[in-house]
C-alpha positions as CSV (number, residue, x, y, z in Angstrom):
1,X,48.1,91.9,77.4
2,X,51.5,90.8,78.1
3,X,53.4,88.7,74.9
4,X,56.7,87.5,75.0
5,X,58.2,89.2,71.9
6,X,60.7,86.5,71.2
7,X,57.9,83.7,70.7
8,X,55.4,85.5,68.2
9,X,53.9,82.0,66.6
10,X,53.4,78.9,68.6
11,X,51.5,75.6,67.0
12,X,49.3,73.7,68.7
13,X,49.3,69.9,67.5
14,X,45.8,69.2,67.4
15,X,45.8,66.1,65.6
16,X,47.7,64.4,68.8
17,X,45.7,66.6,70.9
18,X,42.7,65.2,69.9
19,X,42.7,62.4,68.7
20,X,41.0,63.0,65.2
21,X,41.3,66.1,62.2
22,X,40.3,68.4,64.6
23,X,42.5,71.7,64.7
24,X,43.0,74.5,67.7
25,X,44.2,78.1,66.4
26,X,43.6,80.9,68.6
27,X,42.4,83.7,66.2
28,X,39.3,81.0,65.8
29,X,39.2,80.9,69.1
30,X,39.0,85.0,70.4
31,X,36.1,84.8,67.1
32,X,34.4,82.2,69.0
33,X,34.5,84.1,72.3
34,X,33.4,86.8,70.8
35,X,30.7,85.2,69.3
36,X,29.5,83.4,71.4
37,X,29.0,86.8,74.0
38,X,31.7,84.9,76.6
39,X,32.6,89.0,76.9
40,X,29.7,90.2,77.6
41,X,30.3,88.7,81.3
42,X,34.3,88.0,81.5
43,X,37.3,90.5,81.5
44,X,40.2,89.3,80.0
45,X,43.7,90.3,81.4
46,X,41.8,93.3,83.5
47,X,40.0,94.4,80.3
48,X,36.3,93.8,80.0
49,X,32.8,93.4,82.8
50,X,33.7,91.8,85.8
51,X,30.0,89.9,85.9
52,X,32.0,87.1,85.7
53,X,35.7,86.4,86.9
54,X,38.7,87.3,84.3
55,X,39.3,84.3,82.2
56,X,42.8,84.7,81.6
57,X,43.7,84.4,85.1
58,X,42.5,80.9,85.3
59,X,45.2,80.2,82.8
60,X,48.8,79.3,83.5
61,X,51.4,77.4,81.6
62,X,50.2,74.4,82.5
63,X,46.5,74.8,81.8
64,X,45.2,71.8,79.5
65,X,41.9,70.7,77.7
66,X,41.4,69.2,81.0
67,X,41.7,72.1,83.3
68,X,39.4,74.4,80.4
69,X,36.4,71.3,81.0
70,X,37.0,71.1,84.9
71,X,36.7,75.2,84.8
72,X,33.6,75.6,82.7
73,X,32.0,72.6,84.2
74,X,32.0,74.1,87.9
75,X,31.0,77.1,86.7
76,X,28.2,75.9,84.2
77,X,25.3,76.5,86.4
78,X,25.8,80.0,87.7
79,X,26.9,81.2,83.9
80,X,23.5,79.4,82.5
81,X,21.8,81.6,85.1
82,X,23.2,84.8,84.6
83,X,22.5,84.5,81.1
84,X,18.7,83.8,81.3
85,X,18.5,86.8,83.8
86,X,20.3,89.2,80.9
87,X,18.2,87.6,78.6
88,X,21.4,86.6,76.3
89,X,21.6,83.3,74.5
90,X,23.5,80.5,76.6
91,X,27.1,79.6,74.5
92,X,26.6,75.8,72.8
93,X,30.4,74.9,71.4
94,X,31.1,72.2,69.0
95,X,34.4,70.3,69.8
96,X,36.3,72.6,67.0
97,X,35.2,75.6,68.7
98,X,36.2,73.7,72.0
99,X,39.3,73.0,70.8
100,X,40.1,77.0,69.3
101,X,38.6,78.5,72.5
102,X,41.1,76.1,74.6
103,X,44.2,77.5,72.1
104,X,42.5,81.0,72.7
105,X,42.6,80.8,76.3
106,X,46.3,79.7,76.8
107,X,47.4,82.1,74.4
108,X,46.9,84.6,76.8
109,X,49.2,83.4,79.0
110,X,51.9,81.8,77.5
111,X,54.2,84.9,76.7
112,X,54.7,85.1,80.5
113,X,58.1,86.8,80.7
114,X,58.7,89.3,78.0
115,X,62.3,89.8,77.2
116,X,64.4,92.8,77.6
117,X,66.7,94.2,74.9
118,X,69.1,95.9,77.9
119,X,69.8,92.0,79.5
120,X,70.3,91.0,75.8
121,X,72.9,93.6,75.4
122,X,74.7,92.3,78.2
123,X,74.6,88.9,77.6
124,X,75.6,89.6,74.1
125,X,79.0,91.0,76.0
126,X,79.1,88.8,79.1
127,X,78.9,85.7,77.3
128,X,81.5,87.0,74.7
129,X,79.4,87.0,72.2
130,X,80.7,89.9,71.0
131,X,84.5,88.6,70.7
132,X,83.6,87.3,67.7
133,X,80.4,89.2,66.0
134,X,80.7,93.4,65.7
135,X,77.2,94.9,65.6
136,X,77.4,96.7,62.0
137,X,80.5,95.4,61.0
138,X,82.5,91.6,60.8
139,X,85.4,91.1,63.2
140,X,86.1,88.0,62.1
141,X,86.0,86.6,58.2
142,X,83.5,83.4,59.5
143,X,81.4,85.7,61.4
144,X,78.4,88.0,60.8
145,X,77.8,91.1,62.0
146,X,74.8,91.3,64.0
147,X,73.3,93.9,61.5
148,X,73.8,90.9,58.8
149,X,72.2,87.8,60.5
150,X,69.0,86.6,58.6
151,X,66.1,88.0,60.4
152,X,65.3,85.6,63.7
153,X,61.8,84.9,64.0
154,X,61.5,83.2,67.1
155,X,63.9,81.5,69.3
156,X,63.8,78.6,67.7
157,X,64.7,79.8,64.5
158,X,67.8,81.6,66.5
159,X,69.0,78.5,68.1
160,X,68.5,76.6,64.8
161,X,70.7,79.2,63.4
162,X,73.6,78.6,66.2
163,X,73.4,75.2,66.4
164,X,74.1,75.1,62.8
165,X,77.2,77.5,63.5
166,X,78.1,75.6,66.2
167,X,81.0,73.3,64.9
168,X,83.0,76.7,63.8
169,X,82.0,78.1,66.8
170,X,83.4,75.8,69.2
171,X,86.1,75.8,67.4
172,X,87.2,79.4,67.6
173,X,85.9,79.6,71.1
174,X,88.2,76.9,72.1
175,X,91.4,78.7,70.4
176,X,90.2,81.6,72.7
177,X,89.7,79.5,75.5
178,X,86.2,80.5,76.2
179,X,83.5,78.7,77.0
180,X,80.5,78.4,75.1
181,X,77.5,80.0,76.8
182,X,74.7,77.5,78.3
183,X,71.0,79.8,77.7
184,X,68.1,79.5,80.0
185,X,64.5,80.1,78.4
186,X,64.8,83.9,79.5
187,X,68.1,84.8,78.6
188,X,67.2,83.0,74.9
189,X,64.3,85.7,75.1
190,X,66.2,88.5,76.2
191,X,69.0,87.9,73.5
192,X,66.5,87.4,70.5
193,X,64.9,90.8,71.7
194,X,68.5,92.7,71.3
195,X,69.3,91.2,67.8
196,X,65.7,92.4,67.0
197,X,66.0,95.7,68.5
198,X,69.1,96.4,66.6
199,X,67.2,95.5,63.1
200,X,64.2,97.6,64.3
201,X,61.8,94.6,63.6
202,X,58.4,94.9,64.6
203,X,57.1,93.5,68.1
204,X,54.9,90.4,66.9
205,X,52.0,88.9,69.5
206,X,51.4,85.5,70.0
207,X,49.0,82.8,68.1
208,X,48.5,79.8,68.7
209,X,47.9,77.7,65.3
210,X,48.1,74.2,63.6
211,X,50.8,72.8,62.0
212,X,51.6,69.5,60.6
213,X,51.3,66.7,63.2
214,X,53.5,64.0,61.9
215,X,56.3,66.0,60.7
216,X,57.3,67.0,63.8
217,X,57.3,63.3,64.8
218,X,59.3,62.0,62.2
219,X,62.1,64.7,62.7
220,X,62.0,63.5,66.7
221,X,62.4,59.7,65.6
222,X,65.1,60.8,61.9
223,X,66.9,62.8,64.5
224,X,67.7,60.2,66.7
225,X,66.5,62.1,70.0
226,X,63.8,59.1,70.6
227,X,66.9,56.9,71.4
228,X,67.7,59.2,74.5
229,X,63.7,60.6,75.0
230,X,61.4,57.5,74.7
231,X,58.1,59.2,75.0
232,X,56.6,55.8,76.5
233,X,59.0,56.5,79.7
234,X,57.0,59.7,80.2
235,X,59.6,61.9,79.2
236,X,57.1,64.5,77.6
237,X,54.9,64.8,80.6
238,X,57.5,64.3,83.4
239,X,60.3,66.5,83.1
240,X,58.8,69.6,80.7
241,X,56.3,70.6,83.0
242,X,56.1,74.2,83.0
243,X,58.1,74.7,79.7
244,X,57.2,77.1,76.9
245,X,58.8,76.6,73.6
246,X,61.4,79.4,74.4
247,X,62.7,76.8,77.1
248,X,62.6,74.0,75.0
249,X,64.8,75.9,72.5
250,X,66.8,76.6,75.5
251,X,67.3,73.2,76.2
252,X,67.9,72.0,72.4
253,X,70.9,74.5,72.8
254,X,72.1,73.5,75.9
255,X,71.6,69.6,74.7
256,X,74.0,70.3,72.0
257,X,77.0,70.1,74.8
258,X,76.5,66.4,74.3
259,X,79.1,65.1,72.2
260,X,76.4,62.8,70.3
261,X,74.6,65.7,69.2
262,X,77.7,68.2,68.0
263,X,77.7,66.9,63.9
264,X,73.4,67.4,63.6
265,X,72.4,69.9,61.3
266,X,69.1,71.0,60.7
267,X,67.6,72.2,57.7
268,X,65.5,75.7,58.0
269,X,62.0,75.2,60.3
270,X,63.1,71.7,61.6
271,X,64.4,72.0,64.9
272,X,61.1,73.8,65.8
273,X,58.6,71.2,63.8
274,X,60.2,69.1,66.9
275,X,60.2,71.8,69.6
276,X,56.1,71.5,68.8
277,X,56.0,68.0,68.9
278,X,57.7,67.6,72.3
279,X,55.6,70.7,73.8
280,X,52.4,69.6,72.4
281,X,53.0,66.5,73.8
282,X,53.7,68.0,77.0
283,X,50.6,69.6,76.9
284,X,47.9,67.5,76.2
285,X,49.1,64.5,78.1
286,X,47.3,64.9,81.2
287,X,44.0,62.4,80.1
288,X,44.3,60.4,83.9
289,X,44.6,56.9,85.1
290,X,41.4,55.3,83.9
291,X,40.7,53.2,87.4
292,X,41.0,56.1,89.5
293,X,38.2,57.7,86.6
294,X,36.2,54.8,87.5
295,X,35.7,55.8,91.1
296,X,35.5,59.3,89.9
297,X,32.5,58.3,87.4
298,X,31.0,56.6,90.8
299,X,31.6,59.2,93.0
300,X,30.0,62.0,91.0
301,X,26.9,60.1,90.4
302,X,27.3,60.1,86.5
303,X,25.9,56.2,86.1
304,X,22.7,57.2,88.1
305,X,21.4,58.5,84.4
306,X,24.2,57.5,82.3
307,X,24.4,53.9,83.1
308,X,20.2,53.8,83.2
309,X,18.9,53.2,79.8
310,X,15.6,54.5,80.9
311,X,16.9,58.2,81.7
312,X,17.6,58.5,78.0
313,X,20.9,59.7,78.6
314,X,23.4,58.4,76.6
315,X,25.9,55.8,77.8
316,X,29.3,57.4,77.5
317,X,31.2,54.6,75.9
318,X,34.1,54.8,74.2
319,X,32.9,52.9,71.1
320,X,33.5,55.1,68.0
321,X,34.4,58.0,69.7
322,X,37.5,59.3,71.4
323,X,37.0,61.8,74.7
324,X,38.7,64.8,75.3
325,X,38.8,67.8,77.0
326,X,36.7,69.5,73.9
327,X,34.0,66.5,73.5
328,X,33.5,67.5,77.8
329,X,32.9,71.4,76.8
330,X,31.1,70.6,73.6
331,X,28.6,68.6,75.3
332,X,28.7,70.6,78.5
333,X,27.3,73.7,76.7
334,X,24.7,71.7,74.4
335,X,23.1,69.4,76.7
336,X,24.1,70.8,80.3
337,X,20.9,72.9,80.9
338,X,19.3,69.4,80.0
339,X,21.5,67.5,82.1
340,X,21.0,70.1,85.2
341,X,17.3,70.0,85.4
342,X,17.1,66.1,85.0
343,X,19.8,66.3,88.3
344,X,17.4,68.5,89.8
345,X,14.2,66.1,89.5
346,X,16.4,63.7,91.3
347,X,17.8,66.0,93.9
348,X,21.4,65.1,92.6
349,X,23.9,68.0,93.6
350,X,25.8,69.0,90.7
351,X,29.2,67.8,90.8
352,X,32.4,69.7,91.3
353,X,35.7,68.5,89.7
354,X,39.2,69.3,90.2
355,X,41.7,69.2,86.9
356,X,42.9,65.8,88.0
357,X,39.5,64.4,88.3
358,X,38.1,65.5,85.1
359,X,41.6,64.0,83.2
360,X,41.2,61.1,85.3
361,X,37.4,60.7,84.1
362,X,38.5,61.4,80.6
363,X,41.1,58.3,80.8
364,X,38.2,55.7,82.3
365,X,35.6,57.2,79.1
366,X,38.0,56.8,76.8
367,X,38.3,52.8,77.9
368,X,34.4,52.0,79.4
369,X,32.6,49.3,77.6
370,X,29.0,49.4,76.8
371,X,26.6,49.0,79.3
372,X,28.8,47.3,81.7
373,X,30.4,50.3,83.0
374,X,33.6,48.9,83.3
């Protein structure tokens, strides 16, 4: 399984995610697809039966609660089968398991691009890091040796540490006229992997896990970046598509060019307590435009029983309850087989949806009145 070493702990922010106390941590997760016998049929990076088709290459980077319900919906009927025929009980999820199977899954592809201790070395010299820092011993008074830097944990924790420095930094780079160095996402990698090689620390794997939801938030709004970033204009789900939190630390480095942003200290786990806010917003906010959802709830048939009191199928409104990709899966696996025969007895097909149509669907659930359908 392939980790990128430099990000060994990334939270999830499930209480944004979701809407309600509901977490997502991947070691839950792998427990629940153990449990549930999801391995008995899927392989999982190449590892495992291939009854079923490797789970973790239906994952990317951008994978959401969305895509993980539009997946396991499509493939519902066939997996209901295959488990009668091996006689094997059929998985039923509630959301929290949902919502830890979802962190499970796109923890296995997160860590796409592992970083390299060699390209670290020769950043550390091509972008003159090494005119001011010796390896074992100080060459300046103001400067550490890299033997002496306090243990980086992640990237964040590394750019943390250099923005911090930064002011002295500049400074002596300027009377050297050198430039300070702009990091992408992979060079930030590479460089953490050197400065860890050198210490001998341990190769950590990645986890996906909860933390606070609001502290994050307050540090975004206390820091001033929600002056620049309004999240209202899109600027979560716009323009960090793609991004793992080794890129957003990227970027926070890269940001602090801007004048505005040169005299900002941060106190020890802050700048990533915002990293996870701004990627965990990313992340989840791909619940669709709820008029297109109405022609998606009308195209897929769903008010033939869900709009008919008489089918005894409930009315999906959104009154007292909030929709998301983990309500779709929880109910998916504990009323499906249900839902699939009553299709049957009225020669419905069962529908197919694409990522964007089950986010879209999502958005129009999450605003449907009763009865009305509207």
């Amino acid at each position: 399984m392939k980790r990128v070493f430099a990000l060994f702990a990334i939270p999830l922010c499930a209480v944004a995610l979701y809407g309600a106390e509901i977490s997502a941590d991947s070691t839950r997760g792998a427990q629940v697809f153990e449990i549930q016998g999801c391995g008995d049929c899927h392989s999982l990076n190449g590892v495992g039966p291939s009854v079923g088709p490797d789970l973790s290459r239906l994952v990317d980077r951008g994978f959401t609660p969305a895509s993980l319900a539009a997946t396991m919906w499509n493939h519902a009927p066939a997996m209901w089968t295959e488990t009668r025929l091996r006689g094997n009980a059929r998985p039923a999820l509630d959301e929290q398991q949902a919502a830890d199977l979802f962190a499970f899954f796109y923890s296995l592809r997160f860590f796409e691009e592992p970083g390299d201790a060699g390209r670290g070395k020769a950043l550390f010299s091509d972008r003159k890091c090494a005119e001011c820092h010796g390896i074992a011993s100080a060459k300046l008074p103001d400067a550490k040796p890299v033997m002496q830097w306090t243990a980086p944990a992640d990237p964040l924790a590394l750019v943390e540490t250099m923005w911090n420095h930064s002011t002295a930094m500049r400074a002596e780079m300027e009377r050297r006229k050198i430039k300070l160095p702009r990091l992408s996402g992979q060079e930030l990698a590479d460089l953490l992997v050197y400065v860890r090689s050198l210490q001998k620390l341990p190769l950590r794997t990645g986890v996906l896990q909860t933390p606070e939801a609001e502290q994050g938030k307050a540090l975004f709004v206390s820091k001033t970046c929600a002056s620049c970033h309004d999240p209202a204009t899109g600027f979560f789900s716009l323009h960090l598509r793609e991004e793992t939190l080794t890129d957003i630390a990227s970027d926070m480095w890269n940001h602090g060019f801007d004048m505005s942003a040169r005299k900002m200290d941060f106190q020890p786990g802050e700048m990533r307590a915002i990293a996870e806010y701004i990627w965990s917003r990313r992340l989840i906010e791909n619940y669709g435009k709820a008029n297109v959802g109405a022609n998606v709830f009308v195209a897929k048939k769903c008010g033939v029983c869900h709009d008919d009191p008489m089918s005894g199928a409930p009315p999906l409104t959104a009154q007292g309850h909030y929709y998301t990709g983990a309500t779709i899966v929880s109910g998916l696996t504990r009323h499906g087989p249900v839902m699939l025969n009553q299709m049957r007895d009225k020669h419905l097909a069962w529908p197919q949806f694409t990522t964007t149509e089950m986010s879209d669907l999502i958005g129009y659930l999450n605003v449907r009145s009763p009865h009305s359908g509207r």
